[in-house]
C-alpha positions as a Markdown table, in Angstrom:
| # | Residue | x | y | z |
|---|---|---|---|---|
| 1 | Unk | 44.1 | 32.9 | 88.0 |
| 2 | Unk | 42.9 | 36.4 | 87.2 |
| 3 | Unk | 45.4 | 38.9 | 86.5 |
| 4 | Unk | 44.2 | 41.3 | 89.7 |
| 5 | Unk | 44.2 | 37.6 | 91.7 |
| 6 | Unk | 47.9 | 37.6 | 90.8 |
| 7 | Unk | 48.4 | 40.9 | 92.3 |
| 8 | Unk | 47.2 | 39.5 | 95.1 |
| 9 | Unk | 48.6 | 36.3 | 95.5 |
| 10 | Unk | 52.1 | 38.2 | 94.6 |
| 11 | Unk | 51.6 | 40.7 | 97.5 |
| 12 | Unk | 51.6 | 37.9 | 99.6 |
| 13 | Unk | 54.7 | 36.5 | 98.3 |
| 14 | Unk | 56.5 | 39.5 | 98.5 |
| 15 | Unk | 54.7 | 41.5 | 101.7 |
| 16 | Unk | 57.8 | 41.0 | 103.9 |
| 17 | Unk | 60.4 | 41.8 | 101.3 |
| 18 | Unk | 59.1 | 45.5 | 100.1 |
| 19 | Unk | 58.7 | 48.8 | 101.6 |
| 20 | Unk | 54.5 | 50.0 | 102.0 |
| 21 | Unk | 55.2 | 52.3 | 99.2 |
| 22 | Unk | 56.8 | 49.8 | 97.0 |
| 23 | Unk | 53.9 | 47.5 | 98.0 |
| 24 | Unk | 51.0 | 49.2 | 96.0 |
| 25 | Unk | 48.6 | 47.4 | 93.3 |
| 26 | Unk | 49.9 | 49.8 | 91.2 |
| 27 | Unk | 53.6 | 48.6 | 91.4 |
| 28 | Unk | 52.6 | 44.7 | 91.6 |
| 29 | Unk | 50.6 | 45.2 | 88.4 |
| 30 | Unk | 54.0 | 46.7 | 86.7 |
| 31 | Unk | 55.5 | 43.7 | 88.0 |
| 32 | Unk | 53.4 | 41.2 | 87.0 |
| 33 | Unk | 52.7 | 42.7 | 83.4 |
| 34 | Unk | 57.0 | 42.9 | 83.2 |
| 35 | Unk | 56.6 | 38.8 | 83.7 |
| 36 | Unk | 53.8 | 38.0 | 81.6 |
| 37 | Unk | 52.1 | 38.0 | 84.8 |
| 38 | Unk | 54.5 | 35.3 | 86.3 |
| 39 | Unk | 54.0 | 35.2 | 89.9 |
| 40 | Unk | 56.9 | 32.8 | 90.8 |
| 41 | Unk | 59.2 | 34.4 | 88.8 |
| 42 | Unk | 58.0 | 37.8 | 90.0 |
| 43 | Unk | 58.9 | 37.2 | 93.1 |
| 44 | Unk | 62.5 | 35.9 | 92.4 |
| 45 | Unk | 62.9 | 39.2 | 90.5 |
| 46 | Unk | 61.2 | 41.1 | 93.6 |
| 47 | Unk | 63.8 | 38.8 | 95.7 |
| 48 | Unk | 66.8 | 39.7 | 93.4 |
| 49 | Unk | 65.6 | 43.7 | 93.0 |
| 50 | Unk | 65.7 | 43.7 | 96.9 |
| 51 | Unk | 69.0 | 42.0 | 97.5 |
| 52 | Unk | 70.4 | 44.4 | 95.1 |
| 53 | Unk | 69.0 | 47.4 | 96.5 |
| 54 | Unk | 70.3 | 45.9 | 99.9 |
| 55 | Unk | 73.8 | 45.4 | 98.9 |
| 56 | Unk | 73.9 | 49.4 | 97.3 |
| 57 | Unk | 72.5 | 50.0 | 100.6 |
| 58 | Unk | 69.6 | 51.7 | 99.5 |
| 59 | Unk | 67.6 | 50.4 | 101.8 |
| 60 | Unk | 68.5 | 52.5 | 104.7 |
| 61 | Unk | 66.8 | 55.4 | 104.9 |
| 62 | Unk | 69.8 | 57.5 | 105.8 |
| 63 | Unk | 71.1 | 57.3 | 102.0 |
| 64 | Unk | 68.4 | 59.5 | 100.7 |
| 65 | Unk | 69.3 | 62.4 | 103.4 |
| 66 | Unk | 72.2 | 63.6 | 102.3 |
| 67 | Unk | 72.2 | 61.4 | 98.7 |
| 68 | Unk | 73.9 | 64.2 | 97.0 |
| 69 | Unk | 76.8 | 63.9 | 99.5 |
| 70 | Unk | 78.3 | 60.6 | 98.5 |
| 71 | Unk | 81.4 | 60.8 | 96.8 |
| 72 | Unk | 79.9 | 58.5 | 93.8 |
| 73 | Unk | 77.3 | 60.8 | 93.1 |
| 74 | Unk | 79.4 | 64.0 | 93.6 |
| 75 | Unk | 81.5 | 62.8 | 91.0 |
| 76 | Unk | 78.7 | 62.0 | 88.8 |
| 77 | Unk | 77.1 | 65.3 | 89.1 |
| 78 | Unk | 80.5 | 66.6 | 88.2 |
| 79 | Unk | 80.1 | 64.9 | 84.7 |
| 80 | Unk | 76.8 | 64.8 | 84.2 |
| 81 | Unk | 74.4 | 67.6 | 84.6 |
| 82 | Unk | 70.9 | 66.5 | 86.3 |
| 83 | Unk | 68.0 | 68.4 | 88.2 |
| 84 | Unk | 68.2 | 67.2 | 92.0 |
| 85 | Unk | 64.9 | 65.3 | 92.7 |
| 86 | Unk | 62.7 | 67.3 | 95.1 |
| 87 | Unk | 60.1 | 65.8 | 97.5 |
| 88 | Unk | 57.4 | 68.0 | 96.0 |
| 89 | Unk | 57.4 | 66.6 | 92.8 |
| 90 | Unk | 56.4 | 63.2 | 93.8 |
| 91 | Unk | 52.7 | 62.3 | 95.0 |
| 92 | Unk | 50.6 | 59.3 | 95.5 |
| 93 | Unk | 48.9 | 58.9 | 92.0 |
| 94 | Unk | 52.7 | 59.0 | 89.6 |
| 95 | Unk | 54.4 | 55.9 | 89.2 |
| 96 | Unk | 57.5 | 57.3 | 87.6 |
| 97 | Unk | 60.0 | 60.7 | 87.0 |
| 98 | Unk | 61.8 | 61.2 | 83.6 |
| 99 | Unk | 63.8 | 63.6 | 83.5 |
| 100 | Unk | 65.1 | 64.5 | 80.0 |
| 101 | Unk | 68.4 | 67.0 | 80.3 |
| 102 | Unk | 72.0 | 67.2 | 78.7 |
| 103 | Unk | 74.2 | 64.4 | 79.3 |
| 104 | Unk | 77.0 | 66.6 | 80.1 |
| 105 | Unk | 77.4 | 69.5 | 82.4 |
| 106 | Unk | 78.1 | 72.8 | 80.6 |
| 107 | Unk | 81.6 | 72.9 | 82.5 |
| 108 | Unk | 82.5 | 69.5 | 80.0 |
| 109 | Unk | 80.8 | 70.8 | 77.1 |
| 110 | Unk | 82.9 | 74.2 | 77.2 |
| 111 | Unk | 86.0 | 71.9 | 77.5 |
| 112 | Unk | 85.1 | 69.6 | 74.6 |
C-alpha cells in the first residue's frame, strides 16, 4: 500500500465520522504520518478523536457562536490572556494556528 493509497483507503474508513473540512488529504496525511501510516489504527484514533469531540459537544455548531460565552472559557480567559480566534485568519491552504502570548493576563500578573 502506497502511502497516498492509505489516504484513500482511510477516507473511506472514516468518511462518515468527520466533518468535509476535517476530511481533506491534507488532514488524512497528518493522520496517517501521526500512525506510521496505520490505517486501522488511524481510524480507532479518528473514532476516539470524534467521540471525544462528541462528548465536549463540539460537534454542534452552535458552540462555536457564542464560544467565548461559556462559563468554562469565561473563567479561563479570566486567568489566562489569549487573542480570540477570528474567522479571517483561517483559509483553505493552513493547517494550523499557534498562537504564542503570556500565560497570564496582566490583571494576575499585577497581583503576583
Amino acid at each position: 500500500m502506497t502511502k497516498f493509497n492509505g489516504s484513500e483507503i482511510l477516507h473511506q474508513k472514516v468518511a462518515h465520522l468527520l466533518r468535509p473540512e476535517e476530511l481533506t488529504s491534507i488532514n488524512l496525511m497528518r493522520w496517517l504520518k501521526s500512525y506510521n501510516w496505520d490505517v486501522d489504527h488511524c481510524t480507532e484514533v479518528i473514532e476516539e478523536y470524534v467521540k471525544n469531540r462528541d462528548c465536549l459537544g463540539l460537534n454542534d455548531d452552535d458552540f462555536y457562536k457564542d464560544f467565548y460565552d461559556h462559563q468554562q472559557i469565561k473563567h479561563y480567559c479570566d486567568v489566562f490572556q489569549q487573542s480570540r480566534l477570528q474567522y479571517n485568519w483561517i483559509n483553505s491552504l493552513d493547517n494550523g494556528i499557534v498562537f504564542v502570548e503570556d500565560a497570564l493576563n496582566q490583571h494576575q500578573q499585577q497581583h503576583n
